[in-house]
CHARMM-style PDB file with segment names, atoms N, HN, CA, C and O in Angstrom:
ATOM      1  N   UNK     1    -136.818 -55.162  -8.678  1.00  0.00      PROA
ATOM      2  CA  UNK     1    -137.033 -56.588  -8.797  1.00  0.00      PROA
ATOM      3  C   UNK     1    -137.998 -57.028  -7.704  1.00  0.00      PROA
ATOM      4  O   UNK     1    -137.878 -56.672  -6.532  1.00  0.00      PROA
ATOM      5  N   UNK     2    -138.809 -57.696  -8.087  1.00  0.00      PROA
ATOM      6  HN  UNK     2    -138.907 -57.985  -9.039  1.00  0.00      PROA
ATOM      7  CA  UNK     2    -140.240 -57.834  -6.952  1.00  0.00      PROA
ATOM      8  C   UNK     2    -139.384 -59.367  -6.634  1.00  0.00      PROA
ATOM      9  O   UNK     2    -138.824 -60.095  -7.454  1.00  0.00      PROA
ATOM     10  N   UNK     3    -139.512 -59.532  -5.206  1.00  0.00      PROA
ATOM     11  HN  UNK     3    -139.967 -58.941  -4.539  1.00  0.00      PROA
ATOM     12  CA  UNK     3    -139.434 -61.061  -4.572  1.00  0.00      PROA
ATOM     13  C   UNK     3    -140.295 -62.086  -5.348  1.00  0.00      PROA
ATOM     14  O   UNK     3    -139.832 -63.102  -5.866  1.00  0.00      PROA
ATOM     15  N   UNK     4    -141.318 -61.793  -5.368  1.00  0.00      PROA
ATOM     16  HN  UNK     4    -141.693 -60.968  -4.947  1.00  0.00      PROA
ATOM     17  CA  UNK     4    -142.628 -62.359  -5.919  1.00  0.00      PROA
ATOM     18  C   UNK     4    -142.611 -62.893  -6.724  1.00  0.00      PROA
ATOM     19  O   UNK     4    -143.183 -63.982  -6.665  1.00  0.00      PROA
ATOM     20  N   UNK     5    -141.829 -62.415  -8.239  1.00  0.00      PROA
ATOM     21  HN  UNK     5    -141.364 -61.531  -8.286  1.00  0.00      PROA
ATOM     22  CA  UNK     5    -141.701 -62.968  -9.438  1.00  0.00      PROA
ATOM     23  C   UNK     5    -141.325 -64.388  -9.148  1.00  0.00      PROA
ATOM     24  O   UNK     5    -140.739 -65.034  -8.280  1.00  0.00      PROA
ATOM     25  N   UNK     6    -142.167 -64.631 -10.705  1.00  0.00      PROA
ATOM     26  HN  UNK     6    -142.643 -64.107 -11.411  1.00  0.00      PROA
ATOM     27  CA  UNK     6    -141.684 -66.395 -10.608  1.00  0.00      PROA
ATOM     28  C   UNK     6    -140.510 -66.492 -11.500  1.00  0.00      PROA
ATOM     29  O   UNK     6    -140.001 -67.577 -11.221  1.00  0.00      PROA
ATOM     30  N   UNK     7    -139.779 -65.892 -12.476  1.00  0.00      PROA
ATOM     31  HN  UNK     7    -140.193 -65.011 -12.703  1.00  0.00      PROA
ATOM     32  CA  UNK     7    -138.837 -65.773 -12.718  1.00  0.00      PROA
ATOM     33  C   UNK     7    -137.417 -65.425 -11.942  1.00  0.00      PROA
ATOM     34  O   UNK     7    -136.284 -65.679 -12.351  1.00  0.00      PROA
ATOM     35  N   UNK     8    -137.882 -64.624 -10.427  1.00  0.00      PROA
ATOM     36  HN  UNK     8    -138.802 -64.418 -10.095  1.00  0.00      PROA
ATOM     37  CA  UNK     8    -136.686 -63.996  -9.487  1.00  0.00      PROA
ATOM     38  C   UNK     8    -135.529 -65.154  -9.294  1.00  0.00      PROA
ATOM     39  O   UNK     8    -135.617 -66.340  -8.979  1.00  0.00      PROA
ATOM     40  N   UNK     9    -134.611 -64.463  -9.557  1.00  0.00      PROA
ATOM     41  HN  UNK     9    -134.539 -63.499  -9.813  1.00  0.00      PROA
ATOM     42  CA  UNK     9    -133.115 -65.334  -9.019  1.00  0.00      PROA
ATOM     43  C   UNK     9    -132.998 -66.354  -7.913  1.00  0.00      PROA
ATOM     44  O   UNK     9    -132.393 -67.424  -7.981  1.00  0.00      PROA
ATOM     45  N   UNK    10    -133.819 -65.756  -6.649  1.00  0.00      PROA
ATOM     46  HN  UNK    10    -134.311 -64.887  -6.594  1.00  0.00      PROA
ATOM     47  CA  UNK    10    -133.961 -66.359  -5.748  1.00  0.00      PROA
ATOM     48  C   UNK    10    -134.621 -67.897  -5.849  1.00  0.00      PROA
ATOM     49  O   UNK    10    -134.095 -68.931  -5.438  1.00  0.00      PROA
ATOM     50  N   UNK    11    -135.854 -67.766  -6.477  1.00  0.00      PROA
ATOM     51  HN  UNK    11    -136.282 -66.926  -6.811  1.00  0.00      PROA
ATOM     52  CA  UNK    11    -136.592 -68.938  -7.062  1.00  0.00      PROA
ATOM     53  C   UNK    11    -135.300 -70.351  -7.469  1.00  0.00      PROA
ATOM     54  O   UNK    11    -134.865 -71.395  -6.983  1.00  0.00      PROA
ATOM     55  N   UNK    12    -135.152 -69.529  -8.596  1.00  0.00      PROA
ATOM     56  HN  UNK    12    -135.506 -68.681  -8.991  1.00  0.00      PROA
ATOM     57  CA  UNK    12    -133.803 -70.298  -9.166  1.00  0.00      PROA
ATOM     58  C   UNK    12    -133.223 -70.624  -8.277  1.00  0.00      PROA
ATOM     59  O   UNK    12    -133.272 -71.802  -7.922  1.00  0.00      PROA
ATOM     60  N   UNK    13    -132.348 -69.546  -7.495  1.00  0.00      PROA
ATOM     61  HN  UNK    13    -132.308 -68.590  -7.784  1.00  0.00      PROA
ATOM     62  CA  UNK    13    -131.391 -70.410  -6.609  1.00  0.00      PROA
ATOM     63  C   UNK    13    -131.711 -71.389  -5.371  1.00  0.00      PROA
ATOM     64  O   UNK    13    -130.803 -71.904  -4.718  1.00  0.00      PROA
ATOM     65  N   UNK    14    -133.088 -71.605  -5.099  1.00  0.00      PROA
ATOM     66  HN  UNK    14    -133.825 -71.186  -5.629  1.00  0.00      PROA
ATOM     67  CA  UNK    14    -133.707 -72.242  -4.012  1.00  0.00      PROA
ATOM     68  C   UNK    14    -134.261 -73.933  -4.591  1.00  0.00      PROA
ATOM     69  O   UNK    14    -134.221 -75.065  -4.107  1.00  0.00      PROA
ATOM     70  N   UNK    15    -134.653 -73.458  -5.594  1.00  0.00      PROA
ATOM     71  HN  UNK    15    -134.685 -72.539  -5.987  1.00  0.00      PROA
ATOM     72  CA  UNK    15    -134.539 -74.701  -6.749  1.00  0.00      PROA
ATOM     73  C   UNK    15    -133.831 -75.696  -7.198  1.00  0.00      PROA
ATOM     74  O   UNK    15    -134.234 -76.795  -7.579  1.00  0.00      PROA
ATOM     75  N   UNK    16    -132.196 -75.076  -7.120  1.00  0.00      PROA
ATOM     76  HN  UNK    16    -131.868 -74.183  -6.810  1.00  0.00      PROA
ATOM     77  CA  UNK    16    -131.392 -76.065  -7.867  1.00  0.00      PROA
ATOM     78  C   UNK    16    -130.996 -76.454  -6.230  1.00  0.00      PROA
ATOM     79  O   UNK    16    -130.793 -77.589  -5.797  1.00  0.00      PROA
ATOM     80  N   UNK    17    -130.971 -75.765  -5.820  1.00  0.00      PROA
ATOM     81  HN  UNK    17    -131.135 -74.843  -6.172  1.00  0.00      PROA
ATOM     82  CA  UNK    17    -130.213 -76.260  -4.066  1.00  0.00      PROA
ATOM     83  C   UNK    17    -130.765 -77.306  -3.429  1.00  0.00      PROA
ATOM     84  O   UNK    17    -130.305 -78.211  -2.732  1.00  0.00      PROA
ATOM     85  N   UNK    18    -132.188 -76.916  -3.921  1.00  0.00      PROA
ATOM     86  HN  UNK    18    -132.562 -76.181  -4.486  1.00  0.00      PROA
ATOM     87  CA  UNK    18    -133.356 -78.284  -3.720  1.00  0.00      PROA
ATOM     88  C   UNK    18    -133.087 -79.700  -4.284  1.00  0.00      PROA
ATOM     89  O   UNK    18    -133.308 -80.807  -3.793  1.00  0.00      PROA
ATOM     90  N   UNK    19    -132.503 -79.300  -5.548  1.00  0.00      PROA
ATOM     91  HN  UNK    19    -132.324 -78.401  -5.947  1.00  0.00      PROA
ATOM     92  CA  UNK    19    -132.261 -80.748  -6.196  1.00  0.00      PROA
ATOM     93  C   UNK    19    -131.407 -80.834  -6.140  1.00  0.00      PROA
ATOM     94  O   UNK    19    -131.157 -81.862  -6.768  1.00  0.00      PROA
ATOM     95  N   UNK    20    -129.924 -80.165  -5.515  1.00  0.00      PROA
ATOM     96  HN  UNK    20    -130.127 -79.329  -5.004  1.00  0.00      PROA
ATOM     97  CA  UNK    20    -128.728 -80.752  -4.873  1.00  0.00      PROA
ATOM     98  C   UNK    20    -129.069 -81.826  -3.927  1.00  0.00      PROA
ATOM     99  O   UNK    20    -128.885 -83.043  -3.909  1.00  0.00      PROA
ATOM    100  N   UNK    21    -129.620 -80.984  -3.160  1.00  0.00      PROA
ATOM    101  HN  UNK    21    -129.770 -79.996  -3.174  1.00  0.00      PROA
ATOM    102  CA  UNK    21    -129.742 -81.707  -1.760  1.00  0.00      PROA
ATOM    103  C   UNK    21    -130.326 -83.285  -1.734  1.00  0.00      PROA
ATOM    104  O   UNK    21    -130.137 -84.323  -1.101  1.00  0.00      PROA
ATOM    105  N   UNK    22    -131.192 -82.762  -2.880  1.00  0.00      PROA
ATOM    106  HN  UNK    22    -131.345 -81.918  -3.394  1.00  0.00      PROA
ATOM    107  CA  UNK    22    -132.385 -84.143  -3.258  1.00  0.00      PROA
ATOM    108  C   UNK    22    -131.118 -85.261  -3.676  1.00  0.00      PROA
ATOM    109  O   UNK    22    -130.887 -86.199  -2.913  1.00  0.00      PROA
ATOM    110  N   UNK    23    -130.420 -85.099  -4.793  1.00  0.00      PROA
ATOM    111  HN  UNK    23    -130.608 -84.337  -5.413  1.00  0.00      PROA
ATOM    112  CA  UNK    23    -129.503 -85.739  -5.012  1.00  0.00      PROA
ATOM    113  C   UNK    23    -128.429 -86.226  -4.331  1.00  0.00      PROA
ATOM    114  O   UNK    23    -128.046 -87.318  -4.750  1.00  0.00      PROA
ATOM    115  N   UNK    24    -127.764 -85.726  -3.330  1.00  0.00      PROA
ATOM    116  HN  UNK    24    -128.076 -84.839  -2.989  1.00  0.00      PROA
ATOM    117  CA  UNK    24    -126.846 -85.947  -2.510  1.00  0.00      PROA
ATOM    118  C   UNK    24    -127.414 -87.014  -1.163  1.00  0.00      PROA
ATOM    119  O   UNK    24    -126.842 -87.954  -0.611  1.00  0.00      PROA
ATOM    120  N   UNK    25    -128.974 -86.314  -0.903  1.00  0.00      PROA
ATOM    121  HN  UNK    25    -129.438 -85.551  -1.351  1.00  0.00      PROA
ATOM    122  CA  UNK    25    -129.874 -87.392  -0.122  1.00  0.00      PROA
ATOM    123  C   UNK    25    -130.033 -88.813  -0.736  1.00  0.00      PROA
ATOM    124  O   UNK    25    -130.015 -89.878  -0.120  1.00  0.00      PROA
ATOM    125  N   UNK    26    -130.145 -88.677  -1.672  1.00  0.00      PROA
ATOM    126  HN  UNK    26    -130.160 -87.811  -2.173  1.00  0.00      PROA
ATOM    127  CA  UNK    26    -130.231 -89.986  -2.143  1.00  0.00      PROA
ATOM    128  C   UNK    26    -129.141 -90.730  -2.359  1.00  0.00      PROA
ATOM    129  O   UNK    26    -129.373 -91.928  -2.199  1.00  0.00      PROA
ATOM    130  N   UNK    27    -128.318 -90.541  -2.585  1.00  0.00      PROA
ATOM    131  HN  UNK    27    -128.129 -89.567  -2.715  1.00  0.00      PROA
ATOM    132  CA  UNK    27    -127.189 -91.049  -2.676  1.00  0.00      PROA
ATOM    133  C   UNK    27    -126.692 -91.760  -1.710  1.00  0.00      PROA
ATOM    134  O   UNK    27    -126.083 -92.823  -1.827  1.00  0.00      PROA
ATOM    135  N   UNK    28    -127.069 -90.900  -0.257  1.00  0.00      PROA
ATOM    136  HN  UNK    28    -127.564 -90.037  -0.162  1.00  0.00      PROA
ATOM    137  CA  UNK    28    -126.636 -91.685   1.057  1.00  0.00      PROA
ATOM    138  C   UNK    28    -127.693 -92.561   1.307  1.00  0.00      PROA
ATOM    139  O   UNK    28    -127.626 -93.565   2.017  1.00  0.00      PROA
ATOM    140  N   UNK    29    -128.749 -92.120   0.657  1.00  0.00      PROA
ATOM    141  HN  UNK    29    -128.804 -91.305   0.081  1.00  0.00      PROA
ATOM    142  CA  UNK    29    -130.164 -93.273   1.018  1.00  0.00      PROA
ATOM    143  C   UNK    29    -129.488 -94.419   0.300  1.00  0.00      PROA
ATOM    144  O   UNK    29    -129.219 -95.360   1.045  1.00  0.00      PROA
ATOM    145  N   UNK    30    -129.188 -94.549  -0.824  1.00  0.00      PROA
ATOM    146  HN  UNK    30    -129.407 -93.784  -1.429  1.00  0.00      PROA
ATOM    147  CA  UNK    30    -128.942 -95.758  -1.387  1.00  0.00      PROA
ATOM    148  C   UNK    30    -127.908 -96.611  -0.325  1.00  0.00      PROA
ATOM    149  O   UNK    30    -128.047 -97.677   0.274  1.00  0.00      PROA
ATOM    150  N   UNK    31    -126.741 -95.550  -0.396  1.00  0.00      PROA
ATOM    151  HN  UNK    31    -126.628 -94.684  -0.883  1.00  0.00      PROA
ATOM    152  CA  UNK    31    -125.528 -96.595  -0.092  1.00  0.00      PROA
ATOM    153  C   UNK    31    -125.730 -96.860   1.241  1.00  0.00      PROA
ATOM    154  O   UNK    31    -124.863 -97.605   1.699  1.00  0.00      PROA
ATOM    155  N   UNK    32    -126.612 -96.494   2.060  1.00  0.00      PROA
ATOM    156  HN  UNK    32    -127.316 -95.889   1.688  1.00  0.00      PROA
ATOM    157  CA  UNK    32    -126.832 -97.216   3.417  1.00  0.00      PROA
ATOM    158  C   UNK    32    -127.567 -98.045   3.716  1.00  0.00      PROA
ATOM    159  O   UNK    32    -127.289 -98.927   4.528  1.00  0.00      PROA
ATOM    160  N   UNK    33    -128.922 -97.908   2.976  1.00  0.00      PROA
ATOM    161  HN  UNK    33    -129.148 -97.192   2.315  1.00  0.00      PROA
ATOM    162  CA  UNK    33    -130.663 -98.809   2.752  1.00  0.00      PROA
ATOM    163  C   UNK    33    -129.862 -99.936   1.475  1.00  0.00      PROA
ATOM    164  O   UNK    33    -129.696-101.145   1.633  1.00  0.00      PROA
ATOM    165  N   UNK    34    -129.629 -99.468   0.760  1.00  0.00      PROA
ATOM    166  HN  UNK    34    -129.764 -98.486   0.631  1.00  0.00      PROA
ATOM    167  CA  UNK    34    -129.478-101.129  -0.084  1.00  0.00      PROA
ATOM    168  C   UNK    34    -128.547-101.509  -0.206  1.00  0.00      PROA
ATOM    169  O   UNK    34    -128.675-102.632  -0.693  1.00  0.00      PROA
ATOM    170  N   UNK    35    -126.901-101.121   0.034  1.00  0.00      PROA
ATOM    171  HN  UNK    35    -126.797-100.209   0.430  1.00  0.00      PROA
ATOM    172  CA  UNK    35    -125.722-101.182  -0.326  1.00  0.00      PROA
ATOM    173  C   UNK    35    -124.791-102.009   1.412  1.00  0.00      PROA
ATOM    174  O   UNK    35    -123.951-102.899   1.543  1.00  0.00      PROA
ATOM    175  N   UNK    36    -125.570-101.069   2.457  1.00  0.00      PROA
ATOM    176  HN  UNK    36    -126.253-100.346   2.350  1.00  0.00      PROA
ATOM    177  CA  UNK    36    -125.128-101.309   3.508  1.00  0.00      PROA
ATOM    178  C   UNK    36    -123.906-100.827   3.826  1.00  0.00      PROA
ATOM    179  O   UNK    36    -122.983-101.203   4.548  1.00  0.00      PROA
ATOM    180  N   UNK    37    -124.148 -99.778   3.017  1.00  0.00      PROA
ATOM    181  HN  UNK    37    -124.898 -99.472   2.430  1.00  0.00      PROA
ATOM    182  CA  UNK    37    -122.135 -99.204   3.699  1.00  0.00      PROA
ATOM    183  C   UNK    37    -122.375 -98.430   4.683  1.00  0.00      PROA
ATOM    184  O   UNK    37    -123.362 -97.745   4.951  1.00  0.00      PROA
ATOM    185  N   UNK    38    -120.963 -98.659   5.438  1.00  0.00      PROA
ATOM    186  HN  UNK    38    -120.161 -99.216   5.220  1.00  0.00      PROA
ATOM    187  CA  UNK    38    -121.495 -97.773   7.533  1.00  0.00      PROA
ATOM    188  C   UNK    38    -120.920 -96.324   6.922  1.00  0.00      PROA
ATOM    189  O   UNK    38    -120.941 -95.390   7.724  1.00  0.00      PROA
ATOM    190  N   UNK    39    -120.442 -96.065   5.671  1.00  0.00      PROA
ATOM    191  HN  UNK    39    -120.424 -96.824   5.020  1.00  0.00      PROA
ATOM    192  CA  UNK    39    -119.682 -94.921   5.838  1.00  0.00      PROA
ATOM    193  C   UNK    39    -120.097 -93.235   6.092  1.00  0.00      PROA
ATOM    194  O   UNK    39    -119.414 -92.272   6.441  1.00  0.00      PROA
ATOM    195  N   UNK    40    -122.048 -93.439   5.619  1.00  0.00      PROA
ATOM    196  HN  UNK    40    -122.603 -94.221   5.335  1.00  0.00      PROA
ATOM    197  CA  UNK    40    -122.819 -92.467   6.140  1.00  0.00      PROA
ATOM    198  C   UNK    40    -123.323 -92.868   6.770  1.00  0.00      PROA
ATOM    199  O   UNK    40    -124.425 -92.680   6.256  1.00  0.00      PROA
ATOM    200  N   UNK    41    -123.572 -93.525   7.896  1.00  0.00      PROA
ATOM    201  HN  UNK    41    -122.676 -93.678   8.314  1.00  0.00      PROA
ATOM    202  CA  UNK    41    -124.611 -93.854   9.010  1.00  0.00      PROA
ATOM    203  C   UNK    41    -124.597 -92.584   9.811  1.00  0.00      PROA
ATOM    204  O   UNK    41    -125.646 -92.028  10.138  1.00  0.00      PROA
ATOM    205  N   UNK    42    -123.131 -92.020  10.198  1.00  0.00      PROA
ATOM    206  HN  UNK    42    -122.280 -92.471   9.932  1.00  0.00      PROA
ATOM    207  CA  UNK    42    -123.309 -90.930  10.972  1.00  0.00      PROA
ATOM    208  C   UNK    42    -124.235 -89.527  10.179  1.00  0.00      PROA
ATOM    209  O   UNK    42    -125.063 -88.967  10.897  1.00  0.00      PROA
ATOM    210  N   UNK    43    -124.141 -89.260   9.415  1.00  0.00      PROA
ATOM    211  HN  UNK    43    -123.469 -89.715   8.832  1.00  0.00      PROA
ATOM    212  CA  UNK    43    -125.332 -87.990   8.867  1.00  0.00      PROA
ATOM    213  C   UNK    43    -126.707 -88.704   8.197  1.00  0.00      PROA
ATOM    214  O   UNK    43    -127.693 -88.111   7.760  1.00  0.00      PROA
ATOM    215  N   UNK    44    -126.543 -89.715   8.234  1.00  0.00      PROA
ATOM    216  HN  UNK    44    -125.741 -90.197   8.589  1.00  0.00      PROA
ATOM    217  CA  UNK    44    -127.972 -90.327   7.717  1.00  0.00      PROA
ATOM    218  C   UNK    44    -129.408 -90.454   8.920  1.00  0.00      PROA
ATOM    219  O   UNK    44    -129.256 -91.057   9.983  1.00  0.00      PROA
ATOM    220  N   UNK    45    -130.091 -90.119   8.728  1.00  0.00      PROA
ATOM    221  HN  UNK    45    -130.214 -89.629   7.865  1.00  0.00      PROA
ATOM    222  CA  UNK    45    -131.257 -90.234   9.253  1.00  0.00      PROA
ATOM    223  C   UNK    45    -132.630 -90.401   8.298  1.00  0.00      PROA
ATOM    224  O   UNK    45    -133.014 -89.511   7.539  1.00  0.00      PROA
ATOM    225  N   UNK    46    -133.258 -91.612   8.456  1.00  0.00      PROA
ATOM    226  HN  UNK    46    -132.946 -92.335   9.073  1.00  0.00      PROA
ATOM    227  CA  UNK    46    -134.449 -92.072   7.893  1.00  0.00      PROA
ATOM    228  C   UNK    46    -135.568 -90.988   7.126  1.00  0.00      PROA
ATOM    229  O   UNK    46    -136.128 -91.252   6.062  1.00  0.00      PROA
ATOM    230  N   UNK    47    -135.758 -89.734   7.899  1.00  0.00      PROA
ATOM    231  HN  UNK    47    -135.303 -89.520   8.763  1.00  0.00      PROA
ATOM    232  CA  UNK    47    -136.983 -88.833   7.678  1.00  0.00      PROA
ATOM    233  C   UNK    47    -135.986 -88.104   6.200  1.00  0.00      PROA
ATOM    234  O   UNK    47    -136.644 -87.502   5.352  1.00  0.00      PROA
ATOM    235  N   UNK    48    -134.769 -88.195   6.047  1.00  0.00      PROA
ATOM    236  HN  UNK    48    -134.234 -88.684   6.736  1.00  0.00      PROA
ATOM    237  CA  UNK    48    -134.086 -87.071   5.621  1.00  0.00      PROA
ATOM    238  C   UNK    48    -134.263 -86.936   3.773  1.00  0.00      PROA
ATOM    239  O   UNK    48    -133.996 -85.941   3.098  1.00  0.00      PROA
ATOM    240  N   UNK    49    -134.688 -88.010   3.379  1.00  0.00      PROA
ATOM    241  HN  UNK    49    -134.904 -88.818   3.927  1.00  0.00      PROA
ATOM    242  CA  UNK    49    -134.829 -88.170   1.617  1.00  0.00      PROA
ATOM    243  C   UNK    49    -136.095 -88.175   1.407  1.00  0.00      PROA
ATOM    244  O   UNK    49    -136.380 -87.811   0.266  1.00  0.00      PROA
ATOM    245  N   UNK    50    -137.275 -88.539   2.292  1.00  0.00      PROA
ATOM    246  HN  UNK    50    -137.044 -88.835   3.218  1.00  0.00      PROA
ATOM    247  CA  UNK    50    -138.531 -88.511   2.132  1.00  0.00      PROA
ATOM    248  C   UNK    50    -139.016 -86.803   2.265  1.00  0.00      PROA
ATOM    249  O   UNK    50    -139.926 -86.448   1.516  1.00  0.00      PROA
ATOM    250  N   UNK    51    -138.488 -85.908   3.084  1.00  0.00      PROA
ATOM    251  HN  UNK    51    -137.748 -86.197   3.693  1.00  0.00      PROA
ATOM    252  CA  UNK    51    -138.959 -84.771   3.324  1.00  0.00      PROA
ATOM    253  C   UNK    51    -138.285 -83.684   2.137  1.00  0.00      PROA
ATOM    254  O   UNK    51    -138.860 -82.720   1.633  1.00  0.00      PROA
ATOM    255  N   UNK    52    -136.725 -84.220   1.839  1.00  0.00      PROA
ATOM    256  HN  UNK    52    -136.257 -85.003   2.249  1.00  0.00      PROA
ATOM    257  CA  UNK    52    -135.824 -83.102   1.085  1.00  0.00      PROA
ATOM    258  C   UNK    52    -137.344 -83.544  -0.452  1.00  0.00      PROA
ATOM    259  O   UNK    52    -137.775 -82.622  -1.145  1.00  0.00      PROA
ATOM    260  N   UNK    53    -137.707 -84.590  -0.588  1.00  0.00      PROA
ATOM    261  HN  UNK    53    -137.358 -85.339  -0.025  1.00  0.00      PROA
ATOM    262  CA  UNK    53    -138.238 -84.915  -1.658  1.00  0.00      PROA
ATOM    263  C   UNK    53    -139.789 -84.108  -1.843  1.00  0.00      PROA
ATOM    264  O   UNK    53    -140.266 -83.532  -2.821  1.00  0.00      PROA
ATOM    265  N   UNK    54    -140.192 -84.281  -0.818  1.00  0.00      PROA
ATOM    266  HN  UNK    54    -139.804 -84.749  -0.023  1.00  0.00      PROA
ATOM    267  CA  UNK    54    -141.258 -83.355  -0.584  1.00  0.00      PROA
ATOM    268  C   UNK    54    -141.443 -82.347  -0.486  1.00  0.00      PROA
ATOM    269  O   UNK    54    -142.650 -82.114  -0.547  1.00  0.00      PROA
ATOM    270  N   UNK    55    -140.502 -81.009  -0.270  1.00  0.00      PROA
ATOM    271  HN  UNK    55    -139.521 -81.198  -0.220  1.00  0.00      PROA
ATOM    272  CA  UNK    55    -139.905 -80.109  -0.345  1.00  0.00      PROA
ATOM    273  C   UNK    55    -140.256 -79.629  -1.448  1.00  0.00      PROA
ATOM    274  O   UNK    55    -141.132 -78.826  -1.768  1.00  0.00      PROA
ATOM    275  N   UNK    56    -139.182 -80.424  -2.228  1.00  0.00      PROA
ATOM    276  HN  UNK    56    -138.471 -81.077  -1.967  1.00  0.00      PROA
ATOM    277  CA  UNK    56    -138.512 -80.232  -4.034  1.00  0.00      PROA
ATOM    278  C   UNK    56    -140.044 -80.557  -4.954  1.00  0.00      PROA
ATOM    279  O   UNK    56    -140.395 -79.921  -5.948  1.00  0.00      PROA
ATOM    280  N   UNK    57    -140.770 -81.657  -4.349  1.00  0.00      PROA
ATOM    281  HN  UNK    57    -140.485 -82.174  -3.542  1.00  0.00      PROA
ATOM    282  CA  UNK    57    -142.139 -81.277  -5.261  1.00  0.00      PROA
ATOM    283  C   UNK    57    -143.007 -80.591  -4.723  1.00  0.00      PROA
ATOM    284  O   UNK    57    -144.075 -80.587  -5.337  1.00  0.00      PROA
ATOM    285  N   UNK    58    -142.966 -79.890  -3.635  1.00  0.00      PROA
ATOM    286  HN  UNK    58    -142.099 -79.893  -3.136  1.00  0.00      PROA
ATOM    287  CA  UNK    58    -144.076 -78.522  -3.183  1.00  0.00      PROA
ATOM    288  C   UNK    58    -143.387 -77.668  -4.054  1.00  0.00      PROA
ATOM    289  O   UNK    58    -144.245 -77.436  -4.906  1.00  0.00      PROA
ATOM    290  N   UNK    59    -142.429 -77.086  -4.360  1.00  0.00      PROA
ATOM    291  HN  UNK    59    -141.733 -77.275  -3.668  1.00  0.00      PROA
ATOM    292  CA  UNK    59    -141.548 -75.915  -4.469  1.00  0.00      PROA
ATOM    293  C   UNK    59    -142.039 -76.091  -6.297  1.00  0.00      PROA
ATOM    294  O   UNK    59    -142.631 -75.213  -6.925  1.00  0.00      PROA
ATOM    295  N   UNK    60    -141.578 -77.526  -6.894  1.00  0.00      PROA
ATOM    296  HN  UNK    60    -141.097 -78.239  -6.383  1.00  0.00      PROA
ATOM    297  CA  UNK    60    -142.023 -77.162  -8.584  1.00  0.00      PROA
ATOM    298  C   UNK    60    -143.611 -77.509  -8.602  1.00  0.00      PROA
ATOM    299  O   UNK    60    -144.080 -76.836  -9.520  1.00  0.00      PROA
ATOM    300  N   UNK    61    -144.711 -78.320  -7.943  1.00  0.00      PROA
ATOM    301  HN  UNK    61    -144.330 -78.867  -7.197  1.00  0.00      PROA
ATOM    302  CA  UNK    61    -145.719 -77.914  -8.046  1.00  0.00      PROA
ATOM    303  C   UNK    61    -146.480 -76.370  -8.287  1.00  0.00      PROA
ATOM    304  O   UNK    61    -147.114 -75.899  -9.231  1.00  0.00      PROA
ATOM    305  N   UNK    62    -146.002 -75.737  -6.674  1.00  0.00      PROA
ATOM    306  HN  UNK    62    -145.487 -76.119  -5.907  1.00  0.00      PROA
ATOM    307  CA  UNK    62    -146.073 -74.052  -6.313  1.00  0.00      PROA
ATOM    308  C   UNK    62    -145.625 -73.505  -7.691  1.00  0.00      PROA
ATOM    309  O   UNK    62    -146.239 -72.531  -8.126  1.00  0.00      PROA
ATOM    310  N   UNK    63    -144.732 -73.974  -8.336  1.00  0.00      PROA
ATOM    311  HN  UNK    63    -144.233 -74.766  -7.983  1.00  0.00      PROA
ATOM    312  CA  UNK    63    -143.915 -72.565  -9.343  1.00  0.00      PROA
ATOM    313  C   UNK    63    -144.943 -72.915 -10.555  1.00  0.00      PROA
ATOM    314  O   UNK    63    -145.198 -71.972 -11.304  1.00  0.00      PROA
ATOM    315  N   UNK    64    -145.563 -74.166 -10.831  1.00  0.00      PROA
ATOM    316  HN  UNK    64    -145.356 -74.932 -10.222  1.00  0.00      PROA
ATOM    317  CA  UNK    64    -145.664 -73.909 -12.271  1.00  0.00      PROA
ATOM    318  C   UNK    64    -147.393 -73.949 -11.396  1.00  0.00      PROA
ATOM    319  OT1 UNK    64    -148.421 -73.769 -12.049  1.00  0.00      PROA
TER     320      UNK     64
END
C-alpha cells in the first residue's frame, strides 16, 4: 500500500477527522460569538474555526 495514494485509508481517516473537528469548532463558534453562552469560553479561542476551516479546504482542494 503506497502512502501516496489518493485513495489510502489514511487520506480518509485525516479527512473525516477534519470535518469532525470543523464541526465541533463551529459549534462552539456559534454558541459563544452569537448565542453568548460562557459554557465554552474556556477551550474557545478566536484563531480556532478560521484555521480548522482552512485546513479542511487545503486538504479537499490538494485531494481532488
Amino acid at each position: 500500500m503506497d502512502i501516496f495514494q489518493k485513495d489510502n485509508i489514511l487520506h480518509k481517516i485525516l479527512r473525516f477527522s477534519l470535518l469532525v473537528a470543523l464541526i465541533i469548532s463551529f459549534y462552539i463558534f456559534v454558541n459563544t460569538l452569537v448565542f453568548n453562552e460562557n459554557k465554552h469560553k474556556k477551550i474557545y479561542s478566536t484563531w480556532q474555526f478560521p484555521m480548522i476551516l482552512a485546513i479542511y479546504i487545503d486538504t479537499i482542494y490538494y485531494y481532488y
